[in-house]
C-alpha positions in Angstrom: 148.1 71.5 76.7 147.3 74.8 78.0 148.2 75.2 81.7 145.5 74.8 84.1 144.5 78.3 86.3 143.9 78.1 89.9 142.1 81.4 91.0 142.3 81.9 94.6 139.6 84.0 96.5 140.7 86.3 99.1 138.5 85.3 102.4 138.7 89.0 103.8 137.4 90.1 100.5 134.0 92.1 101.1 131.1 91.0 98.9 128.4 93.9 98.2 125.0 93.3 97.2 123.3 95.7 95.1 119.8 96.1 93.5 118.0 96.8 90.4 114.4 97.5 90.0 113.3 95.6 86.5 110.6 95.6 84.3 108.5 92.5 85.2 105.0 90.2 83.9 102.5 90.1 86.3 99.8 87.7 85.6 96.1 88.0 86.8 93.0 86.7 86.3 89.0 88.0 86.6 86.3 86.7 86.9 83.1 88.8 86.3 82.2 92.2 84.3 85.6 94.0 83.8 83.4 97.3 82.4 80.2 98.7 83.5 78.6 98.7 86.5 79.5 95.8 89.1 77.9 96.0 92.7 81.2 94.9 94.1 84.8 94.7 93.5 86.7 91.4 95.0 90.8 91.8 95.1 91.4 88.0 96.3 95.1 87.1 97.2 96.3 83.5 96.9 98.2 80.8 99.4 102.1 79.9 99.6 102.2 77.4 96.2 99.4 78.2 94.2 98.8 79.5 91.4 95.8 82.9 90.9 93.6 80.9 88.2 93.2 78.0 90.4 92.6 80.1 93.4 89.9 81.9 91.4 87.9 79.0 90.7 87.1 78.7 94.3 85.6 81.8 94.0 82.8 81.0 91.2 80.1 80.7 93.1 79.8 84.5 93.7 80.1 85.1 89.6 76.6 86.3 89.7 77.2 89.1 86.8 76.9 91.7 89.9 81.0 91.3 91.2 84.4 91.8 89.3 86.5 89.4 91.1 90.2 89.8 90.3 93.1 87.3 91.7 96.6 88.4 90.7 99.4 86.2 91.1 102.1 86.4 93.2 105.3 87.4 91.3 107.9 84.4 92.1 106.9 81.1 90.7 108.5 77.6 91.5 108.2 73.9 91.2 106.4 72.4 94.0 107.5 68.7 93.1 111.1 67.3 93.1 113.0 67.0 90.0 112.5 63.3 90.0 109.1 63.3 90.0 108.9 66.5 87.3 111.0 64.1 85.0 108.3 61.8 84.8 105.7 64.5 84.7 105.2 66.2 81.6 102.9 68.8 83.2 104.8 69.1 86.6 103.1 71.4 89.2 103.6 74.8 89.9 102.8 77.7 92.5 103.8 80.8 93.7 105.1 82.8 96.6 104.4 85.8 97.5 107.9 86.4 99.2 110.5 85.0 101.5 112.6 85.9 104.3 115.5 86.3 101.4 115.5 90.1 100.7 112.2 90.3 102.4 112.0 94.0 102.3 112.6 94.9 98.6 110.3 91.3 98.0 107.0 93.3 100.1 108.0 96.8 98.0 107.2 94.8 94.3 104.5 93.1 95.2 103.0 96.1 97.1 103.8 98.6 94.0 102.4 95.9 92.2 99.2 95.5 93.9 98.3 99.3 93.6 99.5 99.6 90.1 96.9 96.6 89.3 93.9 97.9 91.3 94.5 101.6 89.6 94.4 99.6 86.1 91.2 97.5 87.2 89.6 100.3 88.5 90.0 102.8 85.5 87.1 101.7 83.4 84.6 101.2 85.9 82.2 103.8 85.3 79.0 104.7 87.6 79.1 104.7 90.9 82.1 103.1 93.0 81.6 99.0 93.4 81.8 98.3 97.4 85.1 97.4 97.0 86.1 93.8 99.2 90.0 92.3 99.6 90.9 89.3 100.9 93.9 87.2 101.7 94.1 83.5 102.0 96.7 82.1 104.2 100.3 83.6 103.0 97.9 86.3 101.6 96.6 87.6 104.6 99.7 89.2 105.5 99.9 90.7 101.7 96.9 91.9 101.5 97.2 93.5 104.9 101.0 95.0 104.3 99.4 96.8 100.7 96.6 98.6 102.2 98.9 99.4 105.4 100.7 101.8 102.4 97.8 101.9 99.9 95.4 105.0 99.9 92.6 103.0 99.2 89.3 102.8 100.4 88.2 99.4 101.4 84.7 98.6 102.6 85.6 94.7 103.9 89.1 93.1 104.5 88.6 89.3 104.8 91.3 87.4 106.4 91.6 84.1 105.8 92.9 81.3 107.6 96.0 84.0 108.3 97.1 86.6 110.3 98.3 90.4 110.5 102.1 90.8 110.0 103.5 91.2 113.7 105.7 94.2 112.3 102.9 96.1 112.0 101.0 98.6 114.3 97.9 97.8 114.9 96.1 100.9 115.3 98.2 102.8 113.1 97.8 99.7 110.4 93.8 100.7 111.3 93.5 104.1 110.3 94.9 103.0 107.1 91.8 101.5 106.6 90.1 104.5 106.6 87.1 102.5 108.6 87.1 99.1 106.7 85.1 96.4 108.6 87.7 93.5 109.3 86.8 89.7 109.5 88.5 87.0 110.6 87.6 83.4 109.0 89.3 80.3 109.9 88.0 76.4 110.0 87.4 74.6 112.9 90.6 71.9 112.0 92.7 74.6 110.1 96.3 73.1 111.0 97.9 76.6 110.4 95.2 79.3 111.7 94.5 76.9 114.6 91.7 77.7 117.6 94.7 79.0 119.8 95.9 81.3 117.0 92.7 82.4 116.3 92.2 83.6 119.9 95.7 85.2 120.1 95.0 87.4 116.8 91.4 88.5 118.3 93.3 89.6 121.2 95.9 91.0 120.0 93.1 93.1 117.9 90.9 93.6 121.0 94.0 94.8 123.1 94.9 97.5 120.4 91.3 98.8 120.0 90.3 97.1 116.5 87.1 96.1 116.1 86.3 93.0 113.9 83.9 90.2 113.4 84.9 86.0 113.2 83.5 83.4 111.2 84.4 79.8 111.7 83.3 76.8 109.6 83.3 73.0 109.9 86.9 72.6 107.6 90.4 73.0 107.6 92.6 75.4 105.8 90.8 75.9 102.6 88.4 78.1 100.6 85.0 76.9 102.0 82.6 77.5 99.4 79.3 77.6 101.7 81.4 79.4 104.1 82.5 82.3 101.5 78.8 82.7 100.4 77.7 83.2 103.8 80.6 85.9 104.4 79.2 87.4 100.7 75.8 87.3 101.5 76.4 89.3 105.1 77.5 91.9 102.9 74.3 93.1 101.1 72.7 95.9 102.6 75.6 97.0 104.2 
């Protein structure tokens, strides 16, 4: 019998991490005329644990022929029940993540070359005039949406945030002038248990304090995609 190894591991030993940028898939879905004319183009970002073709369907009732609405998905997918339960399951659920405090830096860098790389690709074929061009961020997608356009060139005519807030790392009026003039809203449900009243009030301050103009809407819900609430925000668009 061959004689067994023990390898010992020295405990002042350094351990380096290092990175490599990869090739990767990113998935996304549309919903609405990918070539033409559309009146308005919709980037919609999803929540913590979901997935971009079921956050699209929330979106439906503004599929009018008139809007491109494009959700991509976040790049770092997981199993959102226990192993247990995905044993019994043969269709287990999944979502995604947009990042985590784990290598948080080089985590907001993909998604953020990501997102730019994707509304350059959307973009392309549009012919005509410009579509008013809209983003919004649900939840966990607030602060994405709001970290790509605080590096992103592009010219936004409405950033929704919903049921989220603006990264605190970020300066606010510095963050503004990114947006090259952008109108900002706010939306958040009445029993939203994670963009509650009091942290409602606290972003609006900390918006009004720094200069930044914006509008809220609140609705009778909690923290969710209201769809009587998003027509309403849609609708207060035309004629803008």
């Amino acid at each position: 019998m061959a004689e067994r190894q023990v390898v010992t591991v020295d405990r002042d030993s350094t351990m380096t991490p290092h990175a490599l940028v990869v090739p990767r898939t990113a998935r996304y879905y549309t919903l609405g005329p990918t070539h033409g004319f559309p009146r308005e183009l919709w980037f919609v970002c999803h929540v913590y644990g979901q997935l971009a073709g079921r956050f699209l369907r929330e979106f439906t009732p503004l599929d009018d022929g008139s809007r491109l609405l494009v959700a991509p998905e976040a790049l770092s997918r997981f199993y959102l029940d226990p192993i247990p339960q995905r044993r019994r399951d043969p269709s287990p659920r999944i979502g995604a993540s947009w990042m985590s405090r784990e290598d948080r830096d080089a985590e907001i860098a993909d998604y953020v070359a990501y997102l730019e790389k994707l509304q350059l690709q959307i973009r392309h074929p549009l012919s005509g005039a410009a579509p008013r061009l809209v983003v919004l961020g649900f939840s966990q997608g607030t602060a994405t949406v709001c970290r790509w356009l605080a590096s992103s060139d592009l010219r936004v005519d409405q950033l929704v945030l919903w049921g989220g807030t603006i990264p605190p790392e970020l300066d606010l009026a510095a963050w503004s002038a990114r947006l090259h003039g952008a109108a900002i809203t706010l939306v958040a449900g009445d029993d939203d248990e994670y963009a509650t009243p009091d942290a409602v009030a606290a972003e609006a301050e900390r918006l009004s304090v720094a200069g930044v103009a914006f509008t809220l809407q609140r609705f009778s819900g909690g923290h969710v995609i209201d769809g009587l609430a998003l027509q309403q925000l849609a609708e207060g668009f035309v004629g803008r």
